[in-house]
C-alpha positions as CSV (number, residue, x, y, z in Angstrom):
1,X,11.9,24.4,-19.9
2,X,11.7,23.9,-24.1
3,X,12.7,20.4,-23.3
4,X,9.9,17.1,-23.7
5,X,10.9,14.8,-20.4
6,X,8.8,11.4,-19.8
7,X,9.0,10.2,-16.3
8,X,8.2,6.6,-16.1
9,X,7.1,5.0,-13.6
10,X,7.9,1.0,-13.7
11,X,7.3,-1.9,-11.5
12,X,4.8,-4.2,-10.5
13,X,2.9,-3.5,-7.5
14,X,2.1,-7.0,-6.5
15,X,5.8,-7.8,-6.0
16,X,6.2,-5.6,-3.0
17,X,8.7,-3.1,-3.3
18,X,8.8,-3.7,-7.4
19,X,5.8,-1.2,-7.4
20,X,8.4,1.4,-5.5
21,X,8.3,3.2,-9.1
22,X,5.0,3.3,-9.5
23,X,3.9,4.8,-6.3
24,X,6.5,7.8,-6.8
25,X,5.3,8.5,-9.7
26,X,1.3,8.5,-8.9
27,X,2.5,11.0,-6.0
28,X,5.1,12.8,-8.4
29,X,1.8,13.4,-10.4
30,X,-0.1,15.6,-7.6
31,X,2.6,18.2,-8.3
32,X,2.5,20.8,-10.5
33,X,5.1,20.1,-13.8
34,X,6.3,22.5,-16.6
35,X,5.1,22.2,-20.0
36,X,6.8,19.5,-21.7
37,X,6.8,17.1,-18.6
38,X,4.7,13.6,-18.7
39,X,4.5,11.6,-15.7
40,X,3.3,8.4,-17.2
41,X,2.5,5.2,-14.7
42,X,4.1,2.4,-17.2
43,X,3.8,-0.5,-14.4
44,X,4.8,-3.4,-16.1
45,X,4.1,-2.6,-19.7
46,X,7.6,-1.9,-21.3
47,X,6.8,-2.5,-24.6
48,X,4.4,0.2,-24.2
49,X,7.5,2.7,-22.8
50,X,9.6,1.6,-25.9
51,X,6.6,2.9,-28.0
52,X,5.9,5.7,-26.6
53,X,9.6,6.9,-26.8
54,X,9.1,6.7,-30.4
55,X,7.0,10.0,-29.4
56,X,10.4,11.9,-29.4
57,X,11.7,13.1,-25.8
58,X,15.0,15.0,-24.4
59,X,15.3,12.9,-21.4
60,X,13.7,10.0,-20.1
61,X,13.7,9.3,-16.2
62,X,13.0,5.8,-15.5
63,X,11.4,5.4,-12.0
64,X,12.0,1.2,-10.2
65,X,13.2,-1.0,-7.6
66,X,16.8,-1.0,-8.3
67,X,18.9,-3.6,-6.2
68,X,22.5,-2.8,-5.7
69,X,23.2,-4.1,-2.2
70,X,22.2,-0.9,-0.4
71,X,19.9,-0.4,2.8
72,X,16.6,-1.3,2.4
73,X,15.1,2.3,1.0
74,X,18.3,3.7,0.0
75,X,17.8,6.1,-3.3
76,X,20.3,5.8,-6.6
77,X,20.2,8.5,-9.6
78,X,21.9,6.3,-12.4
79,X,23.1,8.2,-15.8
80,X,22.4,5.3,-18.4
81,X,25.4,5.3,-21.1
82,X,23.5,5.5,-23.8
83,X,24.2,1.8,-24.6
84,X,21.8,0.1,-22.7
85,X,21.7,-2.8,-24.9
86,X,25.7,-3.2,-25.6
87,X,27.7,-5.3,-23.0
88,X,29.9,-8.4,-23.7
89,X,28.9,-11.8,-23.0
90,X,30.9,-13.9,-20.7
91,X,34.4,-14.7,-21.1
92,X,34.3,-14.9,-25.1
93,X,33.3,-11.3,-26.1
94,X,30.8,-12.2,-27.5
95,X,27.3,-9.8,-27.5
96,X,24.6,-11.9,-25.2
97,X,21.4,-12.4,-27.4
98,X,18.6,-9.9,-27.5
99,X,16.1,-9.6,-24.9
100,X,13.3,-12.3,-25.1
101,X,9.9,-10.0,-25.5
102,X,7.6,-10.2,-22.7
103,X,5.8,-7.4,-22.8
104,X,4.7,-7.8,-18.7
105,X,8.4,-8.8,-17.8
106,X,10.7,-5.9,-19.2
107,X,14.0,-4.9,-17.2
108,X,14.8,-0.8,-17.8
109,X,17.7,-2.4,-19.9
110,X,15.7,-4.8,-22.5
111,X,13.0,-1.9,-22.8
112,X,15.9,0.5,-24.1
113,X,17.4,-2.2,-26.4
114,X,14.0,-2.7,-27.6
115,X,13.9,1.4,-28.3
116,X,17.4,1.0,-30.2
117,X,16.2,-1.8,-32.6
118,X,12.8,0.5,-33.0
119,X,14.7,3.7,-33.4
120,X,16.6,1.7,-36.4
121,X,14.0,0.9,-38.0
122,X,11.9,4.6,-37.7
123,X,14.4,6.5,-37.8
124,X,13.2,7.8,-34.7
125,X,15.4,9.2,-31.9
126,X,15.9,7.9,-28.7
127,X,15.9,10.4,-25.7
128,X,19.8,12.1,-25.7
129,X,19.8,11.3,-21.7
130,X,18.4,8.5,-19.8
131,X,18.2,8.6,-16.1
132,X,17.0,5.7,-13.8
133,X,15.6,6.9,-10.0
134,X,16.1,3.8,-8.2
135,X,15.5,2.8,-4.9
136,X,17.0,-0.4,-2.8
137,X,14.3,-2.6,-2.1
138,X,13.4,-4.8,1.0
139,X,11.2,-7.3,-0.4
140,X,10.1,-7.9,-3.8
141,X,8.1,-11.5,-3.2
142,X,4.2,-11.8,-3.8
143,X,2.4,-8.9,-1.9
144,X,0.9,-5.4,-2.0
145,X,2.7,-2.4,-0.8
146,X,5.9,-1.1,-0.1
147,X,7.7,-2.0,3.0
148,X,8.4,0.6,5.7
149,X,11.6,2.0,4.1
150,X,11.2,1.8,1.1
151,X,7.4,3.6,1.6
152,X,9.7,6.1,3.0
153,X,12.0,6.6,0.5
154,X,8.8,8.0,-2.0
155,X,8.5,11.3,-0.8
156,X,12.2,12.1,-1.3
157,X,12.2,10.5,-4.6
158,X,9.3,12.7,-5.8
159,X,11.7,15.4,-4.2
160,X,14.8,14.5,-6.5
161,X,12.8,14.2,-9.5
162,X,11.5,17.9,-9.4
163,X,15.1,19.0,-8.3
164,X,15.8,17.3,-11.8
165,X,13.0,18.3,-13.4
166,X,13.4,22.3,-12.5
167,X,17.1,21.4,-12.7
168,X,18.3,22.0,-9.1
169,X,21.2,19.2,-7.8
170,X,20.6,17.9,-4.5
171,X,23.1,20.1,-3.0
172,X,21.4,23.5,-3.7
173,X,18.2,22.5,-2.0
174,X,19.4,22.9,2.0
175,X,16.9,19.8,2.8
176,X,18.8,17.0,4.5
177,X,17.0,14.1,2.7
178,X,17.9,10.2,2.7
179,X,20.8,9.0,1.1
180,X,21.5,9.2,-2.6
181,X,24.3,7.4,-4.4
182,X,25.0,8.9,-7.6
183,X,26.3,5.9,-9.7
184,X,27.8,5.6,-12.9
């Protein structure tokens, strides 16, 4: 693999299952990676992920809680656009303002518009693919740890990212595995 690859862990883990992304990635780490791979726990410091991005990377695999209305647990592979920052406002068309900077409350979304605006002004590059590794959480009020399914979910999310990593798809692996919804 020639390729540089950052896999971020975010979340806070004393939300509950908010800290689903950085408990994969803390057991992603006890695996041996190929050169050019950083595992990186980012918890809740997004402005520190936009920085480091700066660093120059191929792909960048974002690791969170991701609620979509799934079970509790269930695991989502999302291929970002590319755009992350671009959507129309409501009815009007209009482009919704830019993120508010809170460095210890930064949505996977408002970290890569705050890696656009840096990129314009560097002349840096942003990572040609972003991926987020998402799982459905059960609870994500005050509290440490990961509920039961979602606890469960970790060890086949460390699974998918090495499939990614030593670029397998899920089908080639003959494991059965939890659910994963590949989403656009």
């Amino acid at each position: 693999m020639n390729e540089r690859v950052l896999i971020a862990g975010i979340g806070n883990v004393f939300l509950g299952d908010d800290g689903f992304g950085v408990e994969t990635v803390r057991a992603l780490a006890q695996h041996p990676l190929p050169d050019g791979v950083e595992v990186v726990d980012f918890g809740v410091r997004g402005v520190h992920l936009a920085y480091q991005l700066l660093d120059g990377y191929d792909t960048l695999l974002l690791v969170d809680a991701t609620a979509r209305g799934g079970e509790p647990g269930t695991l989502y592979l999302i291929e970002a656009d590319g755009d992350a920052g671009a959507s129309t406002g409501p009815a009007g068309g209009e482009a919704p303002p830019p993120p508010v900077l809170d460095g210890h409350h930064m949505s996977p979304d408002a970290v890569l518009a705050l890696l656009d605006t840096l990129c314009a002004g560097t002349g840096a590059t942003p990572p040609r693919r972003t991926l987020v590794l998402g799982c459905e959480p059960a609870c994500v009020e005050e509290g440490i740890g990961l509920s039961a399914p979602v606890a469960a979910a970790v060890p086949e999310a460390v699974r998918t990212a090495l499939d990614l990593i030593h670029g397998r798809s899920h089908a080639e692996t003959d494991r059965p595995g939890r659910e994963l919804r590949r989403t656009p």
